[in-house]
PDB file of N, CA, C and O in Angstrom:
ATOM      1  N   UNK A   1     121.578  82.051 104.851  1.00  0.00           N
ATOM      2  CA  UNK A   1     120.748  82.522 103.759  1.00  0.00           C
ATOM      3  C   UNK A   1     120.141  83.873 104.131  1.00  0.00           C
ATOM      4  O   UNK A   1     119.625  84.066 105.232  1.00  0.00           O
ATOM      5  N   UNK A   2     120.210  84.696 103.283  1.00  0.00           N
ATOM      6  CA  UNK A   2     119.917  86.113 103.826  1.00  0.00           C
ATOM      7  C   UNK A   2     118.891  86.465 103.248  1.00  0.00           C
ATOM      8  O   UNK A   2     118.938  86.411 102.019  1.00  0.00           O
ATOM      9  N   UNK A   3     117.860  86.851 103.764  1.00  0.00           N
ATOM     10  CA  UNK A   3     116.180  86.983 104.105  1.00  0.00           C
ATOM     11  C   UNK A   3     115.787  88.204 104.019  1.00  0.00           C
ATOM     12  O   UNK A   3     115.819  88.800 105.095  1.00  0.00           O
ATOM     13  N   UNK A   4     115.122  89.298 102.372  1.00  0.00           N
ATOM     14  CA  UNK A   4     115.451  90.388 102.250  1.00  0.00           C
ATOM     15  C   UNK A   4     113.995  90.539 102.665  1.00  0.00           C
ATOM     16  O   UNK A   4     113.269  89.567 102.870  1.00  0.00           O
ATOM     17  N   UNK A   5     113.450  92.296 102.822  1.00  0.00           N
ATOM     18  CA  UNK A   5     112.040  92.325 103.304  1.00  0.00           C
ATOM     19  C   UNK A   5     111.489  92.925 101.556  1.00  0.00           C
ATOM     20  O   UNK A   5     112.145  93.582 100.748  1.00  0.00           O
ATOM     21  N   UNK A   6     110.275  92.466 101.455  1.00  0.00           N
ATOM     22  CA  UNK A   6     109.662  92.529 100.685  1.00  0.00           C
ATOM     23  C   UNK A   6     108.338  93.651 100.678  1.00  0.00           C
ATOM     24  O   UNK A   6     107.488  93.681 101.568  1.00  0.00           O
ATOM     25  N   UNK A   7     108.352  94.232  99.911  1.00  0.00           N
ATOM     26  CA  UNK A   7     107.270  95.682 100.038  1.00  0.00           C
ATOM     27  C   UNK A   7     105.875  95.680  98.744  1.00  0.00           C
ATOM     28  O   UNK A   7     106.328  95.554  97.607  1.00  0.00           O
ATOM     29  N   UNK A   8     104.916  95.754  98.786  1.00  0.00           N
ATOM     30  CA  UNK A   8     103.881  95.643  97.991  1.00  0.00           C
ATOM     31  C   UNK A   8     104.192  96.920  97.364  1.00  0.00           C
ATOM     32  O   UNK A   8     104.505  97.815  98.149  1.00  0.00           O
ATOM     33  N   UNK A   9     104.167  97.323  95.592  1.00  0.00           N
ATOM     34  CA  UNK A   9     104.532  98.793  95.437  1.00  0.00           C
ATOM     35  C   UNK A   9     103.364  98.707  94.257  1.00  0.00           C
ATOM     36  O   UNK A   9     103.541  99.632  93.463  1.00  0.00           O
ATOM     37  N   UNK A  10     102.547  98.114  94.000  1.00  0.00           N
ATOM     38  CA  UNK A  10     100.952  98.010  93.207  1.00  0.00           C
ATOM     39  C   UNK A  10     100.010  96.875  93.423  1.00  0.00           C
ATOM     40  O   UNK A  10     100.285  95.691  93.617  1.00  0.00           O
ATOM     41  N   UNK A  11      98.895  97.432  93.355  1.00  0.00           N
ATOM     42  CA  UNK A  11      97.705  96.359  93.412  1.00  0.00           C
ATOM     43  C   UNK A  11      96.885  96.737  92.227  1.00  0.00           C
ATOM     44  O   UNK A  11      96.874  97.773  91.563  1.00  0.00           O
ATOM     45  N   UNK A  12      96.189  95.614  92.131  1.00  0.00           N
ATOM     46  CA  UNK A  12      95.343  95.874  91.001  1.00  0.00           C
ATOM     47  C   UNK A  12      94.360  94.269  90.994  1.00  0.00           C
ATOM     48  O   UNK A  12      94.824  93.143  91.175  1.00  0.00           O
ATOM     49  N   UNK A  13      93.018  94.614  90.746  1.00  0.00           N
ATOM     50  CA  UNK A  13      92.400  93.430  90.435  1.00  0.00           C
ATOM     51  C   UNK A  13      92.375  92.770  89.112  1.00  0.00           C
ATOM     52  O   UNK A  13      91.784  91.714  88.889  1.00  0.00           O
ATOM     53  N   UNK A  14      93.317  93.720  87.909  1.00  0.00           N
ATOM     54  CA  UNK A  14      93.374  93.331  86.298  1.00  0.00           C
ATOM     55  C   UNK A  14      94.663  92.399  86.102  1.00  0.00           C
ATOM     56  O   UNK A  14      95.683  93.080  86.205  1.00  0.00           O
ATOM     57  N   UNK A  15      94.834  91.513  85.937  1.00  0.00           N
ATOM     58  CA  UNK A  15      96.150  90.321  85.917  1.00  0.00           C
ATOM     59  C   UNK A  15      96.610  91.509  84.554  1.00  0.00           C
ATOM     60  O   UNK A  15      97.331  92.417  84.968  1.00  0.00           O
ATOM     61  N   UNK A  16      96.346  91.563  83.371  1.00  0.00           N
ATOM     62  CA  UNK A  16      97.224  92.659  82.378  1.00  0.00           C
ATOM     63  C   UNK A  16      97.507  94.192  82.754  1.00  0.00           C
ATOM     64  O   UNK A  16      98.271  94.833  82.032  1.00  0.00           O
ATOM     65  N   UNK A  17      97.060  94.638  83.581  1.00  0.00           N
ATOM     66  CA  UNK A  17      97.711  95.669  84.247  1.00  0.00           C
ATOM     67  C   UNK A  17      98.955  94.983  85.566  1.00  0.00           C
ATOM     68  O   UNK A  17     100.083  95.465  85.672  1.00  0.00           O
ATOM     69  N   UNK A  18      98.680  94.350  86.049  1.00  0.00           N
ATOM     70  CA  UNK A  18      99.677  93.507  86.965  1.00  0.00           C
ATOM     71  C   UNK A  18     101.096  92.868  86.004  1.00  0.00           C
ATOM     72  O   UNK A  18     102.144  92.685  86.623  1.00  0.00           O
ATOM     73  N   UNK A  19     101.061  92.654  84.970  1.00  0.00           N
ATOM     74  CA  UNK A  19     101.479  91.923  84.162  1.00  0.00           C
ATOM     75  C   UNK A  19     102.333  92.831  83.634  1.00  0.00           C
ATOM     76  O   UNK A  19     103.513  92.483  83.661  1.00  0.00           O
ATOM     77  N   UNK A  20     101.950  94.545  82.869  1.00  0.00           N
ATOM     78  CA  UNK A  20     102.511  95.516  82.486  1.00  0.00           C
ATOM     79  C   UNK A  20     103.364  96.601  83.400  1.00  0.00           C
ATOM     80  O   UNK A  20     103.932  97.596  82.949  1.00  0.00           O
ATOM     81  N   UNK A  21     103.318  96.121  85.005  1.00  0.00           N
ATOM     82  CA  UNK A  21     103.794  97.134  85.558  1.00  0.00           C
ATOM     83  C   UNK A  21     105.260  96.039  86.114  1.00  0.00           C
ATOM     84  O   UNK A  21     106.346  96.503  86.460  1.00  0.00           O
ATOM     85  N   UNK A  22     104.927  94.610  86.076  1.00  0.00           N
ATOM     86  CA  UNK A  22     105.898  93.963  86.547  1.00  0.00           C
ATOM     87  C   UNK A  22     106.870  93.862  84.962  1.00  0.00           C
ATOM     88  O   UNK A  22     108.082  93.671  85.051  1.00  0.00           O
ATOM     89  N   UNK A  23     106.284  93.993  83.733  1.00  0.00           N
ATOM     90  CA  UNK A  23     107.227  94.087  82.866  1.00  0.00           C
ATOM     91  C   UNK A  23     108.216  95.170  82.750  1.00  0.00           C
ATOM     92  O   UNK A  23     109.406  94.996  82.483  1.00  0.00           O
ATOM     93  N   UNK A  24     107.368  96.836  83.072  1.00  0.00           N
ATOM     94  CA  UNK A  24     108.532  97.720  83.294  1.00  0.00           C
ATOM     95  C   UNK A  24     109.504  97.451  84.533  1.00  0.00           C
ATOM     96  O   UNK A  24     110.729  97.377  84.438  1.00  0.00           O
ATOM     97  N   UNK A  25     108.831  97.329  85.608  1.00  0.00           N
ATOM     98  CA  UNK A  25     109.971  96.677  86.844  1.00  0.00           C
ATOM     99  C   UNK A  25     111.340  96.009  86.231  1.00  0.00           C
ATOM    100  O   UNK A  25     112.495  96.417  86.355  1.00  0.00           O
ATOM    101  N   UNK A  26     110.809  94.750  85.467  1.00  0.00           N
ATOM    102  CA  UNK A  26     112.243  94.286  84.968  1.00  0.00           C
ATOM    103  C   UNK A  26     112.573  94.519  84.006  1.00  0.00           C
ATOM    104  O   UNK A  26     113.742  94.133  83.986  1.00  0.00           O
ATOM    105  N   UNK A  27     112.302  94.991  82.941  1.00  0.00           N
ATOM    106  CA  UNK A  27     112.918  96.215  82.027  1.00  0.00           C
ATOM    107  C   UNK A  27     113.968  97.002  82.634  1.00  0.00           C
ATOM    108  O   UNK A  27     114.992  97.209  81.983  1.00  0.00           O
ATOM    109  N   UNK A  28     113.770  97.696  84.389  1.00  0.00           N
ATOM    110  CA  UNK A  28     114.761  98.371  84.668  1.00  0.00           C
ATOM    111  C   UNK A  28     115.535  97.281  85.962  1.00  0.00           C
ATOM    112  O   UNK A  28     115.807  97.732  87.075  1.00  0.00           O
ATOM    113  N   UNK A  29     115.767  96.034  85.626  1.00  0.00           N
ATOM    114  CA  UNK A  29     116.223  95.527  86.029  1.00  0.00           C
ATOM    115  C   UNK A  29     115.606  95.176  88.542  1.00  0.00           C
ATOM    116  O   UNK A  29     116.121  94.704  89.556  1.00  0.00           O
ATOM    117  N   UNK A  30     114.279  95.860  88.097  1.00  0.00           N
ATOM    118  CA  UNK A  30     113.945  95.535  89.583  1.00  0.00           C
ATOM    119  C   UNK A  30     113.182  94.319  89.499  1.00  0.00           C
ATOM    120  O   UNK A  30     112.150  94.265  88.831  1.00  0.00           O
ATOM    121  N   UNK A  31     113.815  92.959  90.397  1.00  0.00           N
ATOM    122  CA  UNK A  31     113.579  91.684  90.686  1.00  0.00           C
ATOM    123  C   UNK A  31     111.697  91.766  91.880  1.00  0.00           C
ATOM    124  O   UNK A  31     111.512  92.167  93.029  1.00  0.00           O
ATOM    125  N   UNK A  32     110.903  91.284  91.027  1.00  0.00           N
ATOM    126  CA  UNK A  32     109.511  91.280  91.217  1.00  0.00           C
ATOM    127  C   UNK A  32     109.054  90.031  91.327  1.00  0.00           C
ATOM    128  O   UNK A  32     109.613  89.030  90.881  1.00  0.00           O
ATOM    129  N   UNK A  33     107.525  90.094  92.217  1.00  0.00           N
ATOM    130  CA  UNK A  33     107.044  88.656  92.191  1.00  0.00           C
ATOM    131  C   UNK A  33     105.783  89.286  92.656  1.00  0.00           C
ATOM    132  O   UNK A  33     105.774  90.306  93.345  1.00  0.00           O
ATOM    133  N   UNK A  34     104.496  88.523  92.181  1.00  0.00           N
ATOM    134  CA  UNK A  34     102.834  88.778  92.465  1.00  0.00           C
ATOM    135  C   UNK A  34     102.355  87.854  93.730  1.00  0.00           C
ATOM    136  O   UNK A  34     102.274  86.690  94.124  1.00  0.00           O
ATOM    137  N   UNK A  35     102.160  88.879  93.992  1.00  0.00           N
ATOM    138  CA  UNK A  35     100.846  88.017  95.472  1.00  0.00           C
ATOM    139  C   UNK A  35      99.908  88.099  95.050  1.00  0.00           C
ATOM    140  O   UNK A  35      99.680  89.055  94.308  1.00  0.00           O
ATOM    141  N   UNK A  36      98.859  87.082  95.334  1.00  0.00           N
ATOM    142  CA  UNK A  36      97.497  86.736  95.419  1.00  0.00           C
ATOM    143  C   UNK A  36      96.731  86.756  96.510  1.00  0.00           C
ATOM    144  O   UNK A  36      96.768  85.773  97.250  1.00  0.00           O
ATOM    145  N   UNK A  37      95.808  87.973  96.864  1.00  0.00           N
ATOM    146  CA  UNK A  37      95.093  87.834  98.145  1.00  0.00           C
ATOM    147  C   UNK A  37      93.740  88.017  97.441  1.00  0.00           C
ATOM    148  O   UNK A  37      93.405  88.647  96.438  1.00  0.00           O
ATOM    149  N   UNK A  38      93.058  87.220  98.350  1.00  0.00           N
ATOM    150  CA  UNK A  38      91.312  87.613  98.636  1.00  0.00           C
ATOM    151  C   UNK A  38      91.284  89.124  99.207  1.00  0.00           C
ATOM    152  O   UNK A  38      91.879  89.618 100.164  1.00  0.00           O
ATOM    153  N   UNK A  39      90.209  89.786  98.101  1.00  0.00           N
ATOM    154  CA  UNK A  39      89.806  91.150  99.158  1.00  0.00           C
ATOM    155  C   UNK A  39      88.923  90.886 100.007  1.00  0.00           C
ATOM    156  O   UNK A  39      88.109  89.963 100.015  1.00  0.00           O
ATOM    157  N   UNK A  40      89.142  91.975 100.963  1.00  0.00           N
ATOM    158  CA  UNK A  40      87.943  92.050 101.896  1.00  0.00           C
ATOM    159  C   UNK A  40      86.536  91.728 101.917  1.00  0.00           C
ATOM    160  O   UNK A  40      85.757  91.706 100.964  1.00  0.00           O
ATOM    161  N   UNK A  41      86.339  91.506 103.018  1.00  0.00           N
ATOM    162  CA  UNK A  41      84.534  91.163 102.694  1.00  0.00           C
ATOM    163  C   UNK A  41      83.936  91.746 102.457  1.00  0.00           C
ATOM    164  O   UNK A  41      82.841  91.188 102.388  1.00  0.00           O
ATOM    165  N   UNK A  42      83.882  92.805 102.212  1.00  0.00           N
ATOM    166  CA  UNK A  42      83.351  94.208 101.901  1.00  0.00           C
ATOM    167  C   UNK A  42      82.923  93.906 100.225  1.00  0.00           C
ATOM    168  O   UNK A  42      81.907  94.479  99.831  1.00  0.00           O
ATOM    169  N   UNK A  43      83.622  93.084  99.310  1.00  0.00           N
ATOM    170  CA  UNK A  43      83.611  92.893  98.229  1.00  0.00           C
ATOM    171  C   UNK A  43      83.296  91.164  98.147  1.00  0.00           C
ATOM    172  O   UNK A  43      83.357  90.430  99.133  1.00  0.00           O
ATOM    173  N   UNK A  44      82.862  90.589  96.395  1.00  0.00           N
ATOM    174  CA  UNK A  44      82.431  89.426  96.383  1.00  0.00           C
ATOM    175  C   UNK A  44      83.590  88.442  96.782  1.00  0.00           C
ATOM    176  O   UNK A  44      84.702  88.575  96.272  1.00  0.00           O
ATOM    177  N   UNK A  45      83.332  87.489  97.662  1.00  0.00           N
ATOM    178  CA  UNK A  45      84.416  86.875  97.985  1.00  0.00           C
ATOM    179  C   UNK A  45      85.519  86.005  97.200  1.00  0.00           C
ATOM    180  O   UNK A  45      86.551  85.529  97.674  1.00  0.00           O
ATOM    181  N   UNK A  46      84.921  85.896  95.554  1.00  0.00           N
ATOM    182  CA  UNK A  46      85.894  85.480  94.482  1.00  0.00           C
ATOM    183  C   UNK A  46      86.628  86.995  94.092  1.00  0.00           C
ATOM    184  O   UNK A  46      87.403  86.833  93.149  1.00  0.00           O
ATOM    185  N   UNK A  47      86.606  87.740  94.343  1.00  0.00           N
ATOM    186  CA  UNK A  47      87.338  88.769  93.755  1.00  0.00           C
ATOM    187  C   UNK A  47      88.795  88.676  94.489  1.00  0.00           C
ATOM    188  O   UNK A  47      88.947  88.457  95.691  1.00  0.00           O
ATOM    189  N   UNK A  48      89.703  88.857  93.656  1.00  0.00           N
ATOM    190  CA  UNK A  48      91.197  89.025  94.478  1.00  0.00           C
ATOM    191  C   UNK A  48      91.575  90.062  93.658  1.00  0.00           C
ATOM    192  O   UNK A  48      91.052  90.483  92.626  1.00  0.00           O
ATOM    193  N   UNK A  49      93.089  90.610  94.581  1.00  0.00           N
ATOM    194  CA  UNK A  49      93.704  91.666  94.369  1.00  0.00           C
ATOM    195  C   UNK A  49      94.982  90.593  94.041  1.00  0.00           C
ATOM    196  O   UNK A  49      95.204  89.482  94.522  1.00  0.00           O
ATOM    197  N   UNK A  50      95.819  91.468  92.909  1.00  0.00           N
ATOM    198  CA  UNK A  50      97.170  90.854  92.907  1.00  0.00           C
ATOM    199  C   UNK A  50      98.082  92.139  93.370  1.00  0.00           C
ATOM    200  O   UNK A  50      97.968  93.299  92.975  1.00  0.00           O
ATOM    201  N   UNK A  51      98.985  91.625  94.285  1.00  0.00           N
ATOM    202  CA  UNK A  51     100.118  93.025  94.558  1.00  0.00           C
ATOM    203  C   UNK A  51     101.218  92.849  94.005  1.00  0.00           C
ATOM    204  O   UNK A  51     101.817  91.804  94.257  1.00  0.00           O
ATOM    205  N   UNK A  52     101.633  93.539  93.354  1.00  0.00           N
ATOM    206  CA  UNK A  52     103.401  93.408  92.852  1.00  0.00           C
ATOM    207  C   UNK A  52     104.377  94.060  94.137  1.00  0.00           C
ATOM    208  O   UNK A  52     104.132  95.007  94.884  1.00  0.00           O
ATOM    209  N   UNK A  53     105.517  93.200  94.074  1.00  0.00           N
ATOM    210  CA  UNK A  53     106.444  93.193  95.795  1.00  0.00           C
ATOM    211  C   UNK A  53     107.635  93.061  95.056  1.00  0.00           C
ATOM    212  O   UNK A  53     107.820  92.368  94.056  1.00  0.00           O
ATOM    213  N   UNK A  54     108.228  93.613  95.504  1.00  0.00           N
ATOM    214  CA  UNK A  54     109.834  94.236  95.276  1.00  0.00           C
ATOM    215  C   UNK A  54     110.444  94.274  96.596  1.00  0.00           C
ATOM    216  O   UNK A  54     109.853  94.617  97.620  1.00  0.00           O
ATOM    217  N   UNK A  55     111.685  93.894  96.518  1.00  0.00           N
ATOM    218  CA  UNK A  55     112.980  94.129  97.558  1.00  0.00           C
ATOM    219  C   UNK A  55     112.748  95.620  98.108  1.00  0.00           C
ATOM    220  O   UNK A  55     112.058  96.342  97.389  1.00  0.00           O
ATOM    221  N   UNK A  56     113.200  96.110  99.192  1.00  0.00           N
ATOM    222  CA  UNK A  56     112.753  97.110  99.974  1.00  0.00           C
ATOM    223  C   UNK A  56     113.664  98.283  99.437  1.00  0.00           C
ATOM    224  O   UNK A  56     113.524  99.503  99.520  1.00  0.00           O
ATOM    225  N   UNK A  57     114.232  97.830  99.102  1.00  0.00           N
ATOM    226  CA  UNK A  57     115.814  98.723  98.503  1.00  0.00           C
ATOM    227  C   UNK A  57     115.764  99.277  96.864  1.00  0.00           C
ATOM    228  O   UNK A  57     116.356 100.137  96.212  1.00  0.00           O
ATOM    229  N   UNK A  58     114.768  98.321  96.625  1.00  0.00           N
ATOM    230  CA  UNK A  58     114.054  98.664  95.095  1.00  0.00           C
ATOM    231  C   UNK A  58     112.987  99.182  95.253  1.00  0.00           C
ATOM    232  O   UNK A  58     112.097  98.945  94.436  1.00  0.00           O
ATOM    233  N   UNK A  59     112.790  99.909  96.178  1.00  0.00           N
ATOM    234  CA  UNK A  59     111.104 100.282  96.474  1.00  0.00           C
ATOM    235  C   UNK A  59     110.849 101.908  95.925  1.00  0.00           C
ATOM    236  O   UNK A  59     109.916 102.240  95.193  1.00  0.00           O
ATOM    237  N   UNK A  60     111.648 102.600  96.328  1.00  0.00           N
ATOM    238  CA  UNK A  60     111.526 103.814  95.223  1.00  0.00           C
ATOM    239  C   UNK A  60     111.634 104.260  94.226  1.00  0.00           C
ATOM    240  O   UNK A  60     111.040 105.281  93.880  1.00  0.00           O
ATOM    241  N   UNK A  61     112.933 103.184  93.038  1.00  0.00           N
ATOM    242  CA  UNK A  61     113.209 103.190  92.082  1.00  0.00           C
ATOM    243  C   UNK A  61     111.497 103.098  91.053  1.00  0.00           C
ATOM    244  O   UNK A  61     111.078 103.736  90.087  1.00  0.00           O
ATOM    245  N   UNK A  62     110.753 101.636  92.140  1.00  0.00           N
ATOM    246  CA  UNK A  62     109.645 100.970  91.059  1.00  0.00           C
ATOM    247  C   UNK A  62     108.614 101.899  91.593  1.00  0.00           C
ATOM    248  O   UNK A  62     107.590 101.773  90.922  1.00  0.00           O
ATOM    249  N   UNK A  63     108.478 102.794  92.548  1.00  0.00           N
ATOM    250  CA  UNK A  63     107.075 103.583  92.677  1.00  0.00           C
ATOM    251  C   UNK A  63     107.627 104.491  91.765  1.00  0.00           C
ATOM    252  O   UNK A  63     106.819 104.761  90.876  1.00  0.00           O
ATOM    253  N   UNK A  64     109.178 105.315  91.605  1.00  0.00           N
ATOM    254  CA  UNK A  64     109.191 106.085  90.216  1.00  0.00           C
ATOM    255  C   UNK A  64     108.782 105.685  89.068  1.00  0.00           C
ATOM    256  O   UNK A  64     108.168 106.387  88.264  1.00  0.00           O
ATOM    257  N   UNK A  65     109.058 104.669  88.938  1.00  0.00           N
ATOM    258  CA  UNK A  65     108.127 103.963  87.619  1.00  0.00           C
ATOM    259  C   UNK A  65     106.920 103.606  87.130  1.00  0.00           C
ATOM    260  O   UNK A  65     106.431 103.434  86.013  1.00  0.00           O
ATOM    261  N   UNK A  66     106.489 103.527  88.495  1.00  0.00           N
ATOM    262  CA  UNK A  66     104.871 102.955  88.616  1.00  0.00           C
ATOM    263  C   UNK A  66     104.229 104.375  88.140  1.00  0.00           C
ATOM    264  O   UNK A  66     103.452 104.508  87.196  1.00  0.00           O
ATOM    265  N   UNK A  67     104.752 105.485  89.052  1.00  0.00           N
ATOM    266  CA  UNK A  67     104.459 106.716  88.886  1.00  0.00           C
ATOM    267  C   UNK A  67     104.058 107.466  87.521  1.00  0.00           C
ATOM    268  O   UNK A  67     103.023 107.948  87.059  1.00  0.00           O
ATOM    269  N   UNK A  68     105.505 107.311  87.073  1.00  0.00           N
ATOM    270  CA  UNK A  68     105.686 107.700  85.317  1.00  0.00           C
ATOM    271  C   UNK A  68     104.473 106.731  84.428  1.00  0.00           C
ATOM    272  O   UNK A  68     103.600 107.402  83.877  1.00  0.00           O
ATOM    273  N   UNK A  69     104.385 105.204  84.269  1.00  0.00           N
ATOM    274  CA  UNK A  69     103.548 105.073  84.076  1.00  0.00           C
ATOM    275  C   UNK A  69     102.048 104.996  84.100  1.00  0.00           C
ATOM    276  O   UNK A  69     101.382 104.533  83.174  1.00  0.00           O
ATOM    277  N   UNK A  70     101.554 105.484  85.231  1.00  0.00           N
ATOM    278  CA  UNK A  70      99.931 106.251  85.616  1.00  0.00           C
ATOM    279  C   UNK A  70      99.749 107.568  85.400  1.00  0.00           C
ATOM    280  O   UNK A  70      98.646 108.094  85.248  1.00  0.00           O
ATOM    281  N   UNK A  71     100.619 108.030  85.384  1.00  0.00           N
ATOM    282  CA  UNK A  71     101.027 109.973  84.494  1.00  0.00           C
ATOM    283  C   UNK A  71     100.227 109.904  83.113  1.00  0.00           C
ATOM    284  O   UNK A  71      99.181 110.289  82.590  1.00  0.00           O
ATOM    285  N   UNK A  72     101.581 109.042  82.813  1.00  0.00           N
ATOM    286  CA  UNK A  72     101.287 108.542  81.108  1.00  0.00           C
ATOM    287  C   UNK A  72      99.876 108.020  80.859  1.00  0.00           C
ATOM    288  O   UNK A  72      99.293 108.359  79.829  1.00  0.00           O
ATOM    289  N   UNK A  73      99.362 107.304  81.649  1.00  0.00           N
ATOM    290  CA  UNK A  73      97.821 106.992  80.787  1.00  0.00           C
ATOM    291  C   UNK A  73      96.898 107.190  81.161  1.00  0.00           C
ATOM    292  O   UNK A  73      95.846 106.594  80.925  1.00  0.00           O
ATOM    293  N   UNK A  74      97.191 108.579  82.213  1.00  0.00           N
ATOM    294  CA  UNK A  74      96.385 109.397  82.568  1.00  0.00           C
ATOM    295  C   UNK A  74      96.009 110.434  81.649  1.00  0.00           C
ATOM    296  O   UNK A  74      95.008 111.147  81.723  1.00  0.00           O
ATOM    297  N   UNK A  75      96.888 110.447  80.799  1.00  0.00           N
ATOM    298  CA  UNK A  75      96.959 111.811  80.006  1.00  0.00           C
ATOM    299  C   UNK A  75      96.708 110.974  78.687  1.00  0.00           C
ATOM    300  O   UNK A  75      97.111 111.570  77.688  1.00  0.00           O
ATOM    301  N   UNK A  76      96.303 110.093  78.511  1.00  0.00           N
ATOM    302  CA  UNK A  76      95.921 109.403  77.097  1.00  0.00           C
ATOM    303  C   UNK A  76      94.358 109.259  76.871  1.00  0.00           C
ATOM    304  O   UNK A  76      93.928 108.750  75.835  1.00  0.00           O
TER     305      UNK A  76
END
């Protein structure tokens, strides 16, 4: 069984921003999945971050994308 490495390529503490960046991911066909971590203690200890993780080989395709979309609603 072959065991690919997995790369975090967004975080976000908003589940609908997490939700909209893993929909363009597979829109262009890059295979995604969300982690759930506790942040740091630095912050309230119910707060979590979700990361979106992609195959390592898909890792530049989805930061081009991630990219294009923070451009875009930057400028909105």
């Amino acid at each position: 069984m072959e065991r690919s490495t997995r790369v975090s390529v967004f975080e976000s503490d908003k589940p609908s921003e997490i939700q909209l960046i893993k929909s363009k991911l597979e829109d262009a066909q890059i295979t995604n999945s969300v982690e759930n971590n506790y942040l740091t203690f630095t912050t309230t200890p119910t707060a979590t971050s979700l990361k979106v993780m992609v195959d390592l080989e898909d890792e530049k395709k989805a930061f081009e994308i991630i990219d294009a979309y923070l451009q875009q609603n930057e400028n909105q």
